[in-house]
KOLGUZA-999378 format. One record per residue (C-alpha): residue in one letter; x, y, z. Coordinates in steps of 0.001 Angstrom, whole numbers, plus 500000, padded with zeros to 6 digits. Layout:
AXYZ
...
***
This chain:
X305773028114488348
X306359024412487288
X303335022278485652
X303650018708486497
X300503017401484244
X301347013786483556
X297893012840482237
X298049015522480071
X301985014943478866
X299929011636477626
X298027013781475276
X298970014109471531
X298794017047469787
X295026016941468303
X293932015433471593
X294882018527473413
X293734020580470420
X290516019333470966
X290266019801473937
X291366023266474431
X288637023911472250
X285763022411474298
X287418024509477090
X287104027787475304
X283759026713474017
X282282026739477340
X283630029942478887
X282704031817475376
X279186030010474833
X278250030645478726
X279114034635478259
X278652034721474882
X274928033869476211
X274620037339478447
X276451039764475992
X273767038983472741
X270816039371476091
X272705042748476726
X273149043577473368
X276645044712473782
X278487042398471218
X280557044979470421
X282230045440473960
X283402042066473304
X284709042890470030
X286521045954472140
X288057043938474793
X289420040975472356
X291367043464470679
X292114046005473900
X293605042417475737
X296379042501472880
X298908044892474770
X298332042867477866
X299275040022475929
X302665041739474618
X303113043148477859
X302939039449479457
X305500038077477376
X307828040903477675
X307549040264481994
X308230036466481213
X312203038022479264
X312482040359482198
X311908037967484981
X313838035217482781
X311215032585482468
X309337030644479584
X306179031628478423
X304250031667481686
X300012031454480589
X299396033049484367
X301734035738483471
X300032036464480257
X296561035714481544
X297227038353484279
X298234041386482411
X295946040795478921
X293364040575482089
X294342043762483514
X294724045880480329
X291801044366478774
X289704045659482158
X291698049035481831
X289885049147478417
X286250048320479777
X286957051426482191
X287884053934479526
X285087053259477495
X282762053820480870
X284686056515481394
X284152058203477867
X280842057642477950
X280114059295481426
X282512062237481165
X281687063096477396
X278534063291475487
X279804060067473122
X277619057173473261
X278864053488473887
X279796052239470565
X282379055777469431
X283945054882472597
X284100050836471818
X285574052265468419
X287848054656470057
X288943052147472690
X289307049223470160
X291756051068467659
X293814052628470062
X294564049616472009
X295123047038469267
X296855049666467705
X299221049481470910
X299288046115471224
X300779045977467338
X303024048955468031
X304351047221471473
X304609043988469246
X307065045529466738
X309055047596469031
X309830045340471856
X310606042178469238
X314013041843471469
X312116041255474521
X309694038683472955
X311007034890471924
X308360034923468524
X309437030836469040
X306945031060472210
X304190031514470022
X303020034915470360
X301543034550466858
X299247032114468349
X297664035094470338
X296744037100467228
X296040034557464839
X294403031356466583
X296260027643466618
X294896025308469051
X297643022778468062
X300571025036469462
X299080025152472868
X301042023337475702
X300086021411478484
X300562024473481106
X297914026457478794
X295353023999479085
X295467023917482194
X295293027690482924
X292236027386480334
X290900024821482382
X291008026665486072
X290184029867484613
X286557028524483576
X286261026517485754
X286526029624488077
X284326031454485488
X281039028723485732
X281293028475489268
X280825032432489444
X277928031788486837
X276369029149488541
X276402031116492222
X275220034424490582
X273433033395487936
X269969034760489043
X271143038683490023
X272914038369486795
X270417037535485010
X267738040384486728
X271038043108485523
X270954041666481942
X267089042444481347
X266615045376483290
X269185047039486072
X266597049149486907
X264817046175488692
X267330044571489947
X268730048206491606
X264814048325492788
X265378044589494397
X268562045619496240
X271198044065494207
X274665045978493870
X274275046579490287
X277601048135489937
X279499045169491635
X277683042651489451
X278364044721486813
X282043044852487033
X282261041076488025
X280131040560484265
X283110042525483017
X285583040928484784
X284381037404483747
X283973038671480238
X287893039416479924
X288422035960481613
X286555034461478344
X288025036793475959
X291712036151477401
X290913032261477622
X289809032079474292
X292583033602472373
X294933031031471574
X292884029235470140
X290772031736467937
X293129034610468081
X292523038311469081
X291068039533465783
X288640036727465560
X287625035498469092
X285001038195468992
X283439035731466804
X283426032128469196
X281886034688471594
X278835036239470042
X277942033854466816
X277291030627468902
X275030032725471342
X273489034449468586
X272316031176467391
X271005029720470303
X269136033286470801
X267136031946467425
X266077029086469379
X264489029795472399
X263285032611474192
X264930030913477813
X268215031850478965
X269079028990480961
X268178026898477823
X270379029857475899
X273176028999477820
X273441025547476715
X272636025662473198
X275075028792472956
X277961026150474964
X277295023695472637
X277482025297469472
X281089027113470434
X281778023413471125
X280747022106468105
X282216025006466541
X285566024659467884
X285735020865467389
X284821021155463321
X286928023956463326
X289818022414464890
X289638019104462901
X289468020248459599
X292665022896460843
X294476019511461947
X293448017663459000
X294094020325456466
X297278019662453911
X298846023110454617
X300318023188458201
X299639027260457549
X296180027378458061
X295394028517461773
X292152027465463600
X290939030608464306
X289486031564460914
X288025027889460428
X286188028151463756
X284752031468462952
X284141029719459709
X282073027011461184
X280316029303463511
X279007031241461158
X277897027752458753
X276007027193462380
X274407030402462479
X273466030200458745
X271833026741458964
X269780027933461817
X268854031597460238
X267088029443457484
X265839026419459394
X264580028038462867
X261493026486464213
X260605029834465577
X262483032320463648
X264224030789461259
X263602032436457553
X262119029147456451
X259545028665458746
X258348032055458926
X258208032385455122
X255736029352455477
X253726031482458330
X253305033732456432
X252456032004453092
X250382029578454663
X248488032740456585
X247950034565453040
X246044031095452153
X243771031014455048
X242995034096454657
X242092033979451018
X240018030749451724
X237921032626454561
X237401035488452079
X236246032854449415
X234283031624452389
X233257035237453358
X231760035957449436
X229826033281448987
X228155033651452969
X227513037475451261
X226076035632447875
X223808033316449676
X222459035974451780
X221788038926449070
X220128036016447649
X217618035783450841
X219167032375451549
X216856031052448724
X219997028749447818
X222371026468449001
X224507026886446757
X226774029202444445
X227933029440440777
X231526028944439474
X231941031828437373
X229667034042439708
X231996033989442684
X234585034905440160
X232545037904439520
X231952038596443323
X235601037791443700
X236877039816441254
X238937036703439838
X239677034278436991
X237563031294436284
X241479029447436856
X241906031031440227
X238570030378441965
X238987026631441108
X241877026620443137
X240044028510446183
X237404025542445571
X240220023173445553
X241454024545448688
X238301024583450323
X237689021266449340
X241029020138450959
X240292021868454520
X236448019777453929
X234692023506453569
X232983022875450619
X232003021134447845
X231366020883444195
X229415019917441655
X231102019446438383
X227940018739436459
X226086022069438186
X229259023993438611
X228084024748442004
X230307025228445314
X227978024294448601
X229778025201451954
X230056021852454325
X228914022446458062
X232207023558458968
X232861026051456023
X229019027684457210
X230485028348460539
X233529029829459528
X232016031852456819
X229460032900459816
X232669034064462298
X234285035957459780
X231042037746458404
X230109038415461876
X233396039553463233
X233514041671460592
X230252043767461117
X230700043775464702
X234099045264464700
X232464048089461845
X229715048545464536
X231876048634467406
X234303051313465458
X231420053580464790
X229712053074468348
X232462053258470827
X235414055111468626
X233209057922466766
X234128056383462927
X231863057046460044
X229970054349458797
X232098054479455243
X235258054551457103
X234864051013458830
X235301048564456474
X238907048514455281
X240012048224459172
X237447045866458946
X238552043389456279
X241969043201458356
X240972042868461821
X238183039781461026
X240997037130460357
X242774038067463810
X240201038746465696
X240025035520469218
X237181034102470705
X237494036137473919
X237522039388472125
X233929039045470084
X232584037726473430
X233788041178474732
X232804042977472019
X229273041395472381
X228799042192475896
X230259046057475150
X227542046313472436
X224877044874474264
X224712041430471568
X223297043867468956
X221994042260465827
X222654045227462815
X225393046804461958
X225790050185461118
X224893049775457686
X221898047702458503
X223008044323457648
X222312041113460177
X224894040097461956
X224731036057461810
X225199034099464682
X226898030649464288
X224552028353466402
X221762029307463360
X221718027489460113
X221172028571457322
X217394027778457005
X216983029768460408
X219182032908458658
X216862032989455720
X213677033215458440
X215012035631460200
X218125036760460564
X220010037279464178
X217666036587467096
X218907039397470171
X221459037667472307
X222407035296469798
X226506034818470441
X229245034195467363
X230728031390469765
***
């Protein structure tokens, strides 16, 4: 077959580089996408290395039928050998009690270990000066004009098949029990995923090599899976990090002093810095921000169980104060002097209280008196609803207690309220407060029945 490409013969070298590598980033970003959903990264793995005696075996037809290196040739039989491979490892796992990944393992070593094997002992029938290397190793730069273009149909091909099935593959990836329950021929779709899946893998090769194009496929979609919970949204984020990924990659292979360097292991490379920034820096689930969750969770609830103590103070007190001591909330809190300053300081911050330096005393503000009242009262009406409606003891209550308070929504004590008939003791005969009452009308007399924490 003759390639007559003239705007592409206008190309230089690191022009085509680059774009081969936008190419390959959107076949193995929009994939990449539904293999991390399906959590079978390592069938993609499998099939980059099982495509490797399709590969030989294409450049061995190209000497036998006296041709250059033909990419359709190629593309055809790593194709077909890399969906012989998906087969045997369906076929393990239904005919033999193995599960998926011995036979991905099984599958994977046997068939690059062909693919090396065939490599060695057919070295007559392959011209190395074609660039077979190139297949195993990555180098965008040796790729000619009549690869780019097979890149370039083949996803093309690949995103149109996306984009028309997108929604029936996307009902498979969740859950093919659904989607066999809508009527969708899960098996069909399933071997066109496959299919597609080798059309990535193959496409991607030259460019990131056999052992490594595993990587391109699942890191950039692993990424974008850290950043939304969409995937139609997945799908682009994943395409645009193989992108980016291949681009940095590429340029700093082309760049690079030593000519020896392939692109393969620099786009990995850069794929994985990708990954890495985003691990840490996640909105969502990035390491970063949920260390802050977290951290900033442990303060809020330390400041409503500062909060919490002195409510308790004021009220064993009879409410005959407005106020609390310094060092006896350290006392109540079981704390330093040092420590409950900084709970002060904190509730100062959030405007929940104030303090008198000359009396030492901390007086909750409006707002710290209702939150004190939630968390007092959630608390004693989950202890009354564990001993009323789940058959606790009354000294078994208050550890669950002393967790559930700081979670505990709006809608939930409403419900709890109604389920215990807005009761006004718990079961150790304590008031439960209701937030519409100050704290002149707790000292009076307590709960009123059908008073409401909200």
């Amino acid at each position: 077959m003759d390639y007559d490409f003239t705007t592409l013969a206008s190309f230089t070298i690191n022009q085509k580089a680059f774009l081969a590598t936008i190419i390959l980033g959107v076949a193995s970003g929009l994939l990449g996408a539904f293999v991390v959903v399906r959590r079978i990264a390592l069938v993609g793995d499998a099939l980059s290395h099982a495509v490797l005696p399709g590969v030989v075996l294409g450049f061995v037809m190209c000497h036998m039928l006296g041709i250059d290196k033909n990419p359709w040739v190629i593309f055809s039989c790593a194709v077909s050998i890399g969906l012989l491979g998906a087969g045997m490892v369906r076929a393990i796992e239904s005919t033999t009690r193995l599960k998926s990944d011995a036979a991905l393992g099984i599958v994977l070593a046997s068939f690059f270990g062909v693919g090396l094997a065939m490599q060695s002992g057919l070295k007559d029938y392959i011209d190395n000066r074609a660039g077979i290397s190139t297949y195993i190793y990555g180098n965008a730069a040796m790729i000619s004009d009549a690869d780019l273009a097979a890149m370039f149909w083949t996803t093309f091909v690949l995103v149109v098949v996306v984009w028309l099935l997108i929604r029936p593959l996307l009902v498979v990836s969740f859950d093919s029990g659904f989607a066999v329950g809508l009527g969708y021929p899960v098996k069909w779709l399933n071997f066109i995923f496959y299919t597609l899946l080798t059309f990535s893998v193959v496409v991607s090769m030259q460019a990131v090599g056999v052992i490594l194009v595993s990587a391109l496929l699942i890191t950039p979609a692993a990424t974008a899976y850290l950043l939304t919970d969409r995937l139609y949204r997945m799908m682009l984020y994943a395409v645009g990090f193989a992108v980016a990924s291949g681009l940095l990659g590429c340029y700093v292979s082309l760049t690079i002093d030593s000519a020896d360097v392939p692109t393969g292991p620099l786009i990995a490379l850069t794929a994985a810095i990708l990954f890495g920034l985003v691990y840490l820096m996640a909105p969502q689930h990035g390491v970063i921000s949920k260390s802050l969750k977290v951290f900033r969770r442990k303060q809020r609830i330390n400041r409503e169980n500062t909060l919490k103590a002195i409510y308790k103070m004021l009220e064993n007190e009879g409410f005959a104060h407005d106020g609390v001591g310094l060092r006896d909330l350290a006392e109540v809190r079981k704390r330093s002097i040092e420590e409950v300053k900084l709970d002060v300081q904190r509730l100062r911050k959030s405007k929940e209280a104030s303090f008198d330096d000359a009396k030492s005393g901390i007086y909750l503000t409006p707002s710290g008196w209702r939150r004190a009242v939630e968390i007092v009262r959630n608390h004693r009406l989950w202890e009354l609803y564990l001993t009323n409606q789940a058959d606790y003891d009354a000294d078994h209550v208050h550890d669950d207690a002393e967790k559930i308070e700081h979670v505990i929504g709006a809608s939930t004590v409403r419900q709890l309220e109604r389920d215990l008939d807005f009761p006004v003791l718990d079961p150790h005969g304590k008031p439960i407060p209701s937030v519409s009452q100050t704290m002149a009308q707790q000292s009076d007399g307590g709960s009123q029945k059908g008073a409401t924490g909200y």
